[in-house]
N, C-alpha and C positions, 0 to 999 in steps of 0.2 A: 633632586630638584636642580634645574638648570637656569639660567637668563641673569639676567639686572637688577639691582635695586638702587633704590633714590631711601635715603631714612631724613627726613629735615625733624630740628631739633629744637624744643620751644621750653623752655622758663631756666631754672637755675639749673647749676653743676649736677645734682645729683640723675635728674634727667639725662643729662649730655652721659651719664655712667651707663644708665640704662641703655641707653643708645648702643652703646660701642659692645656692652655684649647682648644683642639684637643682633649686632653684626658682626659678631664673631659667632651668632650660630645661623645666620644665612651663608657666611663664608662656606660656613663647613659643612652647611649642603649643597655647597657645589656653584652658589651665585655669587657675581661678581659687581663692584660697586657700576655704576651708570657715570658718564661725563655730566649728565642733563639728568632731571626728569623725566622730560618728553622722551626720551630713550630708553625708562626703566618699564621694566614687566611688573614690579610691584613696588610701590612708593607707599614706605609708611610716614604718617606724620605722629610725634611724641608729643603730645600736646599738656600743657600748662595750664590747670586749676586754680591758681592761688587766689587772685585777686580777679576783680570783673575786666580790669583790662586787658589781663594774662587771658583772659577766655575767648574775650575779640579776638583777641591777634591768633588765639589758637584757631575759628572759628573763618577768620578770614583767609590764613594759611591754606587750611583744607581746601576752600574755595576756590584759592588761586590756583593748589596743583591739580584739581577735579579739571580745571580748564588746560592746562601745561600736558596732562599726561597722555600719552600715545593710546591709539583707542587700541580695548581689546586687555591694557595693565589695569590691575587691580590697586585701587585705594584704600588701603588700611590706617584706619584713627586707632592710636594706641593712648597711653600713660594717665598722668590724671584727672583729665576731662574724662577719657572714655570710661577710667574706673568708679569716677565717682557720678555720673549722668547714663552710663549706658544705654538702655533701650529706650531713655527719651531722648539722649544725645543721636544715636541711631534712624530715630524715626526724622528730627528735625535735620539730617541731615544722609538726605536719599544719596547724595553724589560717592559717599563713602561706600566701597564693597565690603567693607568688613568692621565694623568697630568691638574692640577686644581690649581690657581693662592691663593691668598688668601682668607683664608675661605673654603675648599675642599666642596663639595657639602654635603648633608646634609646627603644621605645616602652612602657609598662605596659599595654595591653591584652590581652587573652585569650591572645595567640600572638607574645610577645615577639622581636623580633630579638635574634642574638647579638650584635650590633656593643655596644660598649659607650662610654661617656660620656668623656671623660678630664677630671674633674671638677675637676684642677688649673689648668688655663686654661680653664676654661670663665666666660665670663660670668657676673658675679648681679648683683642687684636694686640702686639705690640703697640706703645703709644706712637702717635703718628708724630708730633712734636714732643722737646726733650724735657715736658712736664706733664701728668696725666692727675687726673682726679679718682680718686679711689674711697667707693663709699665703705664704711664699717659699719655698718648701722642697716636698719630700715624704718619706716615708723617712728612712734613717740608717744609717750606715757602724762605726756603734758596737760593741761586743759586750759590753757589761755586763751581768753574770750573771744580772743580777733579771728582764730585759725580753727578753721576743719580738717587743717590735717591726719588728725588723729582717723576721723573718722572715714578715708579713703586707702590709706595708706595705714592703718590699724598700728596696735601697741609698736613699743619697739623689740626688734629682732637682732639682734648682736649678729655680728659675723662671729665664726672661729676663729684664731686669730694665726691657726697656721694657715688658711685658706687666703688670711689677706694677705700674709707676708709671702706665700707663694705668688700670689697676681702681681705684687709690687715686683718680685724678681722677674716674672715674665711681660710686665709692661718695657723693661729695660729702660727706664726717663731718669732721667740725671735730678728731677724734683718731681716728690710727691707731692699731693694737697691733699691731704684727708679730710671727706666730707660727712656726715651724716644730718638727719634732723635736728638729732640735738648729742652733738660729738662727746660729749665730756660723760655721757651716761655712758659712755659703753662698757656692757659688760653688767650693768647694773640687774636685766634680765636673768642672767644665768644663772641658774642654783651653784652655791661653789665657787662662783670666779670672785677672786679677790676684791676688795674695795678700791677704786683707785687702779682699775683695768688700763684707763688709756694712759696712764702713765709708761706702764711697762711695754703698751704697742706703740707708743711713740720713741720711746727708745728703742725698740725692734725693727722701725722702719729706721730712724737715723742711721743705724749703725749700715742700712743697706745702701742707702744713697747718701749727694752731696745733698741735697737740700728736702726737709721734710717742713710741711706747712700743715694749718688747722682753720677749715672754718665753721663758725657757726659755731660758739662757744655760750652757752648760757651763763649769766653772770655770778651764780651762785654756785657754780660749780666748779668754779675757777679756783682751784684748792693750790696751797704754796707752792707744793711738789709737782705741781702740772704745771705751773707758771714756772718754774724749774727748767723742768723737762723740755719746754719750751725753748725756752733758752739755750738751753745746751746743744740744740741742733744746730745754731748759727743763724736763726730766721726767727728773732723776737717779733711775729707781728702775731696781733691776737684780733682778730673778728670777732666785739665780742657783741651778742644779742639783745641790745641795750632798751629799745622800743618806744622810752621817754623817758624822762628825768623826773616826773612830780611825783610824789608819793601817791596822793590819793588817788590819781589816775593810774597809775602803775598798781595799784590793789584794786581799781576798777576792771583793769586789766586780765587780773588773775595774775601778777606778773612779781615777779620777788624785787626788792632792793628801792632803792630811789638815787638823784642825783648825788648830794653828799656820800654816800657810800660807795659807787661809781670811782667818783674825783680820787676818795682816798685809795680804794682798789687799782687805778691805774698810773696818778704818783706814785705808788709803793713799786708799783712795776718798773716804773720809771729810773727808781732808786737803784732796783737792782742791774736793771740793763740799758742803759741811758740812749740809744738806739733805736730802742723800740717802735716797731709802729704801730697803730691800731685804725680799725676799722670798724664801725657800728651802723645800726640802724635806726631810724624811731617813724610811726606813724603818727600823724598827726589829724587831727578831726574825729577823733577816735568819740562817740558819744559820750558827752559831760564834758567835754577837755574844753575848760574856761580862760580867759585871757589870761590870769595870773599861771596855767597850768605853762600855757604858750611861752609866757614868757621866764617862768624858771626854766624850759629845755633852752632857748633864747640864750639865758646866765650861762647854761652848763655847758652851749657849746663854745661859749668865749672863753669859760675858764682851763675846760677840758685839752683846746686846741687840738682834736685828735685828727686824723692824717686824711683820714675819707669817712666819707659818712652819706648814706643815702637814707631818701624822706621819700614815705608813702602816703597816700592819703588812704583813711578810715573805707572799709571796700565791705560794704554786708555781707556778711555769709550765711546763707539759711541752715538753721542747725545749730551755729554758733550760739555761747551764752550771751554775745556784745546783741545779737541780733533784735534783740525784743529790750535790748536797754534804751531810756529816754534820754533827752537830751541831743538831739540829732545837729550838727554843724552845720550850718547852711554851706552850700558849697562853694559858693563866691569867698566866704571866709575863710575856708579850708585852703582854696586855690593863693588867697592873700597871708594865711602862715605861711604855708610851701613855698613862696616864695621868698619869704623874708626868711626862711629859715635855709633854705640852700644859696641865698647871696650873700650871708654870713659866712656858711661852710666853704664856698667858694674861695671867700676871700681868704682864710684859715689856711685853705689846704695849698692857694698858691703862697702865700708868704712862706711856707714851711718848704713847699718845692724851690722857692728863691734862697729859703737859708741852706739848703747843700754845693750852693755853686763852690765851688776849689774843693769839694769834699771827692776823695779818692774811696769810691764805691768797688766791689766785686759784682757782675753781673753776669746772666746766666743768659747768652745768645737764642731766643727765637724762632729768630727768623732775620736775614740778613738788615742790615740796618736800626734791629731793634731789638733790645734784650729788658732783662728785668732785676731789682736786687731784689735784698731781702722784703723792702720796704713796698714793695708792688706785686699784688696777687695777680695770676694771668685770668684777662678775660675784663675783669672787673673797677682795674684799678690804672693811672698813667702808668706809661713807658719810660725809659729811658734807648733816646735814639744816637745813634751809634754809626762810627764808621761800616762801609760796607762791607769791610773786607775782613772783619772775626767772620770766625766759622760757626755755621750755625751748630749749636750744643756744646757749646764753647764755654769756658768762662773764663771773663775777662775784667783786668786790674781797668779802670778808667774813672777820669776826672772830669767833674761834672763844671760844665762852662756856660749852661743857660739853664732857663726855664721858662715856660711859655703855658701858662694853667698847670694843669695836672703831669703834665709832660716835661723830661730831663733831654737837654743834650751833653753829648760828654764827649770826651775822645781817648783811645786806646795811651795807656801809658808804654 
């Protein structure tokens, strides 16, 4: 196979994985990336399931590059819209030449094979920037009321863990981020693999790079020894997968823990690594979630003060257990917590970006002008911005002398 490819890339990190070995096996048939799409011979889009907005934008994506792309190049929809919708996502959308679930077929020409890719050990590229994401995982064993995941992306599948530690040696990035559905089960699948797997891959990747990171940490899973481990790479930040803070909602959920255990869960952290950052989620409007439920997440994020945090709202999912639950949030009031609950967080996460000014950080250059500490995952979290003149994939001693929202300026010491 010969010509150009366009791949654009839609929902979280784990996708953006898929992605890069997509194109590390159109590489190595011999195609090369496009400048444009208008220029490529085959443009796939990776489309994003999760929530109904994720579907729009995957939806209006396709749209746009059905119109962008050079006549004569093929349109291929791939990832979780297409696995989980296929031949009705297919039908309602003629403009696509191809739509193929995970793994796209093996070759994109006119008269595709059914063999299919298995896109979790497949080879990709060295990392193009000097951090890369590296899934270990696939799937999830879960059944939390909110999420279909399960059912698109099936059980979870552990990686081997010499296959990751070889990818980590061949992305060559100066930081890893280790992703999965639900990171801290790894290994929980295997007949025979020890209890407390990602402990010992987390110390396997540290020991390869300067900086190893984790996200997507369920809260009950969070055992001493992984909050350890954590730590001892030099990058205490914990993502951890919080969703709300009230109990009863939280068991309406299907979901384990509540705020009070949380608080003490992440003080205790605090205790041991006073640096710490964290990052969480919570949806809100979730069916049943009543004022008082509103306003204990409301308490927990004033008490908690954690560093970033984003707020979805309540999104059907057909198949779901939430789906046929009563109690439905009118949306006006949905749209009226999200708001009061990210002008809280907002203000939180800037007072805490203003308490580092004179603090003498390490960061990990970028891209010219802008690098990252421990305390900032790439993609998803502020920057800290930087002379221009560190090298990118650098790192660099500097002291922080503003802050402006979520974002540090510093300067090289």
């Amino acid at each position: 196979m010969s010509g150009l490819y366009w791949v654009e890339t839609l929902g979280c990190p784990k996708n953006q994985v898929d992605s890069d070995k997509l194109v590390g096996t159109l590489t190595a048939d011999g195609m090369s990336p496009a400048a444009s799409p208008g220029e490529a011979d085959v443009v796939v889009v990776n489309t994003c399931a999760f929530i109904e907005a994720a579907r729009r934008e995957s939806v209006d994506t396709v749209l746009a590059l059905a119109g962008a792309k050079a006549d004569g190049a093929r349109l291929v929809v791939t990832g979780c819209m297409a696995e989980r919708y296929g031949e009705e996502l297919a039908a309602a959308l003629p403009e696509a030449d191809l739509v193929a679930g995970f793994g796209v077929p093996v070759t994109l020409g006119s008269r595709p094979d059914k063999a299919r890719l298995d896109l979790l050990n497949l080879p990709r590229p060295p990392a193009a920037a000097p951090w890369a994401y590296v899934k270990i995982a696939e799937g999830c064993d879960r059944t939390c009321g909110f999420c279909a995941i399960p059912s698109f992306r099936g059980p979870q599948r552990s990686r081997p863990a010499e296959a990751i530690l070889d990818e980590v040696d061949a992305l060559a990035a100066r930081e890893i981020v280790l992703v999965a559905q639900d990171l801290a089960s790894y290994g929980k699948d295997v007949p025979g693999m020890a209890a407390g797997s990602i402990v010992g891959l987390v110390e396997a990747v540290a020991a390869r790079v300067e900086r190893t990171r984790l996200l997507y940490l369920y809260p009950s899973d969070l055992t001493d020894a992984l909050v350890d481990a954590i730590g001892a790479t030099g990058v205490p930040y914990f993502d951890l997968s919080l969703q709300h803070a009230s109990k009863p909602l939280l068991r309406r959920m299907r979901r384990w823990g509540d705020g009070e255990r949380f608080l003490r869960r992440i003080a205790s952290i605090r205790d041991r690594f006073p640096d710490a950052a964290f990052r969480t989620n919570f949806i809100v409007g979730y069916p049943g979630e009543t004022e008082a439920d509103h306003d204990e997440l409301l308490r927990f994020l004033d008490v908690a003060q954690v560093d970033w945090c984003g707020f979805f709202a309540y999104s059907r999912e057909d198949g779901t257990y939430a789906a046929d639950l009563d109690g439905a949030v009118p949306a006006p009031l949905v749209q009226e917590r999200l708001a009061e609950a990210g002008e809280l967080q907002d203000r939180i996460t800037a007072a805490r970006r203003q308490a580092l000014i004179g603090h003498t950080l390490e960061v990990l250059v970028d891209r010219p002008g802008e690098g990252r500490s421990h305390r900032e995952a790439p993609e998803i979290d502020g920057v800290v911005r930087l002379p221009g003149r560190l090298a990118t994939g650098s790192f660099a001693k500097v002291t922080v002398t503003g802050a402006e929202g979520p974002d540090l300026e510093a300067r090289a010491l």
